[in-house]
C-alpha positions as CSV (number, residue, x, y, z in Angstrom):
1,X,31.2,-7.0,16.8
2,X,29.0,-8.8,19.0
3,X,29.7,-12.4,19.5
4,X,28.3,-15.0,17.2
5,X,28.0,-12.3,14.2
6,X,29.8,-12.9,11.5
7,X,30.5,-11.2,7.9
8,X,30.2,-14.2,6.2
9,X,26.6,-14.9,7.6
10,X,23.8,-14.7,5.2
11,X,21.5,-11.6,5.4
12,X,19.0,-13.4,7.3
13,X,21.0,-15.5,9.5
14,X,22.4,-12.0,10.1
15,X,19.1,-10.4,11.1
16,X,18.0,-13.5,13.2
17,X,21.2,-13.6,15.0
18,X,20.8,-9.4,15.6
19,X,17.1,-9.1,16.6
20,X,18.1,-12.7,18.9
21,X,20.8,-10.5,21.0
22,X,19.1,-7.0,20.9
23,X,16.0,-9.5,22.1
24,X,17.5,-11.0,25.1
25,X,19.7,-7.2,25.8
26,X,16.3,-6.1,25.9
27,X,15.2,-8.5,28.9
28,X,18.1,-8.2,30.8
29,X,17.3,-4.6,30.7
30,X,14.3,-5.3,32.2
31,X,15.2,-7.3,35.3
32,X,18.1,-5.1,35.9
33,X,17.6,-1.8,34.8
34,X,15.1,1.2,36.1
35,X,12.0,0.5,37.2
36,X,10.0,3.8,36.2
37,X,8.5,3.3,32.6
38,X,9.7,5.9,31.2
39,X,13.1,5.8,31.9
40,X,13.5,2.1,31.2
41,X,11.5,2.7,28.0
42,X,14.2,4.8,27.1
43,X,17.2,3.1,28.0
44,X,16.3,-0.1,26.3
45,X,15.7,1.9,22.9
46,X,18.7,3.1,22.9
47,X,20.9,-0.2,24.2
48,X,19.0,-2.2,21.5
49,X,19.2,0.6,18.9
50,X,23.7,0.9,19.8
51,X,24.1,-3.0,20.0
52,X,22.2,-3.4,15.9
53,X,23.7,-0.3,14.3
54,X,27.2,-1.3,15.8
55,X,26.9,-4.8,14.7
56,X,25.5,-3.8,11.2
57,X,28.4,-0.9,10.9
58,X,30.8,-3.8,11.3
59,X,29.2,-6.6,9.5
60,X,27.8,-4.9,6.7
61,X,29.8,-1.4,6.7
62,X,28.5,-0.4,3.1
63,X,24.7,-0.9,3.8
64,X,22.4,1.9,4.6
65,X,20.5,2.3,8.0
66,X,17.0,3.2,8.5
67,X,16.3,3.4,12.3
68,X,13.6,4.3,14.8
69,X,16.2,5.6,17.2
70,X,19.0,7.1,14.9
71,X,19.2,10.5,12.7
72,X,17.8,9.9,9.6
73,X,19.9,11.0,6.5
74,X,18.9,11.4,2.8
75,X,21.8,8.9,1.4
76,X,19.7,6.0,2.2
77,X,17.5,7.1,-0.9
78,X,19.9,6.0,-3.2
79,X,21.2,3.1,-1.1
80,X,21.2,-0.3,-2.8
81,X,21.1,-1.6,0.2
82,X,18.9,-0.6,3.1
83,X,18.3,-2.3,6.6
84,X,15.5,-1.1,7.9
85,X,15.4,-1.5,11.8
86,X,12.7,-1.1,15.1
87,X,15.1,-1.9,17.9
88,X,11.9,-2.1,20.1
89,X,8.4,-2.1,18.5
90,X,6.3,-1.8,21.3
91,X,8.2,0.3,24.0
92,X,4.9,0.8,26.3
93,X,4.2,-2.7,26.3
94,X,8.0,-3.5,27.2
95,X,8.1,-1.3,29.8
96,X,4.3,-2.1,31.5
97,X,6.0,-5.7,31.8
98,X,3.9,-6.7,28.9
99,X,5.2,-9.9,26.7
100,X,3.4,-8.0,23.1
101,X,7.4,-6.3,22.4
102,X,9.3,-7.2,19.7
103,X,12.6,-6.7,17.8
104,X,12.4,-5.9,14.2
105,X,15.2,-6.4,11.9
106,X,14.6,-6.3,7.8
107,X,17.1,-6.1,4.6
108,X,15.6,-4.0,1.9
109,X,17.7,-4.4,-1.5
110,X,16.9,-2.5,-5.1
111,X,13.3,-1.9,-3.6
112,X,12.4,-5.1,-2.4
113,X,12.4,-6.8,0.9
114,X,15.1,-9.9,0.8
115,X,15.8,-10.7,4.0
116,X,14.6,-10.2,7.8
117,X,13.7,-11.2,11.2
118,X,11.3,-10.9,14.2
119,X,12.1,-11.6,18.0
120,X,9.3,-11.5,20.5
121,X,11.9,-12.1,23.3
122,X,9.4,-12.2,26.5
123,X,8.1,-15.8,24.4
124,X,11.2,-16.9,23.4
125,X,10.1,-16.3,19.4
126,X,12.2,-15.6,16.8
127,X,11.7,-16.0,13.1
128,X,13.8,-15.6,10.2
129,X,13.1,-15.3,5.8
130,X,15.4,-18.0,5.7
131,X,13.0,-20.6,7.8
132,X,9.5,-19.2,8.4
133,X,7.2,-21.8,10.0
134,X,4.5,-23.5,8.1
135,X,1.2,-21.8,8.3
136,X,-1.2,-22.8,10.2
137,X,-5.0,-23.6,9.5
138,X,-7.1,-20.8,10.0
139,X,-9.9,-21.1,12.5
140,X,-13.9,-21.4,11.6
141,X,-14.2,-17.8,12.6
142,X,-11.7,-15.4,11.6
143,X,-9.2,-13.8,14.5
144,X,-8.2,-10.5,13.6
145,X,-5.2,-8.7,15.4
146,X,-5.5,-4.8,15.9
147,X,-3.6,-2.0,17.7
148,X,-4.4,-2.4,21.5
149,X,-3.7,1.6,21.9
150,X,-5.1,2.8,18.4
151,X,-7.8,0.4,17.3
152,X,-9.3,1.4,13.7
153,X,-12.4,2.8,13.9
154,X,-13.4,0.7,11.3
155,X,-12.6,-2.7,12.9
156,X,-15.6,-2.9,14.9
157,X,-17.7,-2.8,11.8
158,X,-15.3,-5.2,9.5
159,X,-15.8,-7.6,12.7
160,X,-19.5,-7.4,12.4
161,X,-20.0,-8.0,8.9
162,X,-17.7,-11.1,9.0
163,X,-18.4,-12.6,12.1
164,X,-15.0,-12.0,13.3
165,X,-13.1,-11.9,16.7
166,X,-10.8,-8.9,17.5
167,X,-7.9,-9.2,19.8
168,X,-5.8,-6.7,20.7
169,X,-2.0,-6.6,20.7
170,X,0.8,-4.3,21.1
171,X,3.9,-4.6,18.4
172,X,3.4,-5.3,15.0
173,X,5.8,-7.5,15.2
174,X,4.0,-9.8,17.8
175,X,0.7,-9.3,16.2
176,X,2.6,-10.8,13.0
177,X,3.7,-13.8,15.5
178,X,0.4,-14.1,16.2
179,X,-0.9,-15.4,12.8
180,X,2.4,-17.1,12.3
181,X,2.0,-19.2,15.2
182,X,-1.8,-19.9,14.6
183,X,-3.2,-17.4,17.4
184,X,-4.7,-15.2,14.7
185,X,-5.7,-15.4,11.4
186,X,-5.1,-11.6,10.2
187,X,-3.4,-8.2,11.2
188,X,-5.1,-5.3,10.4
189,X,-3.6,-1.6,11.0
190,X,-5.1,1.5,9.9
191,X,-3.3,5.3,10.7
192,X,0.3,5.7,9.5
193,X,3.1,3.5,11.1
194,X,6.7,4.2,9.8
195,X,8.6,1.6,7.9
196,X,10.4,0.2,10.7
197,X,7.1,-1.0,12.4
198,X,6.3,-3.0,9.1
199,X,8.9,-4.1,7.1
200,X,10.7,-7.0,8.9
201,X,7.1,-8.5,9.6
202,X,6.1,-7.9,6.1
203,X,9.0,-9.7,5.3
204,X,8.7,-12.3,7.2
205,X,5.1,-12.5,6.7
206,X,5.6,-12.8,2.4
207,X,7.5,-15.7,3.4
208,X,5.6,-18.1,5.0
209,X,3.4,-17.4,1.9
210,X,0.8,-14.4,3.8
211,X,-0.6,-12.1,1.7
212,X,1.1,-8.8,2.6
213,X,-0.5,-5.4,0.9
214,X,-2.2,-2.4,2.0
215,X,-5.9,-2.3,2.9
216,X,-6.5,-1.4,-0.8
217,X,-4.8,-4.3,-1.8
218,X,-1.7,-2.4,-3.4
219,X,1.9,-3.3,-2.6
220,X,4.0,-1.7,-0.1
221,X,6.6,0.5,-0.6
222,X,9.9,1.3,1.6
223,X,12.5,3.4,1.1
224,X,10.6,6.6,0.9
225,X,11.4,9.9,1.8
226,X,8.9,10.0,4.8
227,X,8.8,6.3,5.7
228,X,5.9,5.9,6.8
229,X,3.3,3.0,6.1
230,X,-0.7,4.5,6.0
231,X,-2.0,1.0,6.8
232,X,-1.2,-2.8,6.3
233,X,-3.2,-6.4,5.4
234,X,-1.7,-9.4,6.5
235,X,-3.6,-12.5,6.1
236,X,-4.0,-16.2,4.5
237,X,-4.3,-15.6,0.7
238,X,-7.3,-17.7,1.0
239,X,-9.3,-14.7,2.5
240,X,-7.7,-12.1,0.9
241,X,-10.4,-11.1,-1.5
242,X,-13.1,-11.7,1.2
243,X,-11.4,-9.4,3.5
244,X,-10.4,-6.6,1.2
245,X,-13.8,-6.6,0.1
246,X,-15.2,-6.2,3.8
247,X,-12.7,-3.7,4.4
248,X,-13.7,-1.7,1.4
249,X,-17.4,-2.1,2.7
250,X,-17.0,-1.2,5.9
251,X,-14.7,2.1,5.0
């Protein structure tokens, strides 16, 4: 087991502590391992991906795993327990030298998320369920996060009938960061991600008290047989019906 991971650690000291060490794995990878993106790309998945399911197998040995960069198998379904891991959202990013990569790392128990964290390790972030930061106040005009290589067609539109500013970002995870820490105001994804991408910022996101649904305004699920998630909402409550509304307009 990896130092400073313990069984007795709470579920989301557990993830904090695991996305913390796959995080700074990740940028030692960097300085030190291959140079051509590709090939770095690949070797850090699959450090990250051997140091969390090793440290989960040993710390949590009876809990399911839903990976990015592992087999998946058809026992989870019935798991009580599921973690839910993205050893590296945001592998271009990573390996372009980008600071947009995160580490995902979310507990998903009897259907419901209970525990996570996200590491944007290039920024020295990391937040847990256990101590989210408050929220910040949201700017006069809105800041909406997007995918930087698969922006929504319908963005541009939403943007124009709000008066909002779009910013593009890599990992979910950092775009998550990003309204955390004040730099944004929403995250708004639309074409399937899988449920590695969103749970441990939806998680983290619900909180800090975000709204966290779909762009239809219905709840999330995980744990499903294809895991994927068609499209996500994260924003302030406050402009939750504004923004659904717009969203539902501009579709």
């Amino acid at each position: 087991m990896p130092p400073h991971i313990h069984p007795d650690m709470s579920d989301a000291a557990l993830a904090l502590a695991l996305a913390s060490q796959a995080g700074q794995l990740l940028l030692q990878l960097r300085a030190d391992g291959p140079t051509e993106p590709a090939a770095l790309g690949a070797a850090a998945d699959a450090a990250s991906n051997r140091l969390l399911i090793d440290a989960l197998a040993a710390a949590r040995p009876d809990d399911a795993i839903l990976s990015e960069e592992s087999p998946d198998s058809a026992a989870r379904l019935s798991a009580r327990r599921l973690w839910i891991i993205d050893p590296l959202d945001g592998t271009r990013e990573y390996s372009t030298g980008r600071d947009d990569f995160a580490v995902h790392v979310a507990l998903l128990a009897d259907g419901q998320l209970v525990a996570g964290a996200v590491t944007q390790p290039a920024l020295g972030r990391a937040v847990a369920t256990d101590a989210p930061p408050p929220l910040p106040a949201e700017a006069a005009r809105l800041r909406i996060v997007i995918s930087r290589s698969r922006p929504p067609a319908l963005a541009d539109r939403l943007a124009k009938a709000i008066d909002a500013t779009l910013i593009p970002m890599g990992s979910a995870g950092a775009k998550t960061l990003a309204v955390l820490h004040g730099e944004a105001d929403a995250y708004l994804h639309l074409g399937d991600m899988h449920e590695w991408d969103s749970a441990a910022p939806a998680a983290i996101a619900l909180a800090a008290g975000l709204s966290v649904s779909r762009l239809d305004g219905s709840a999330l699920i995980f744990n499903q047989p294809r895991p994927l998630t068609p499209d996500i909402l994260i924003c302030h409550a406050s402009q939750r019906p504004r923004l659904l509304a717009a969203i539902a307009a501009a579709a």
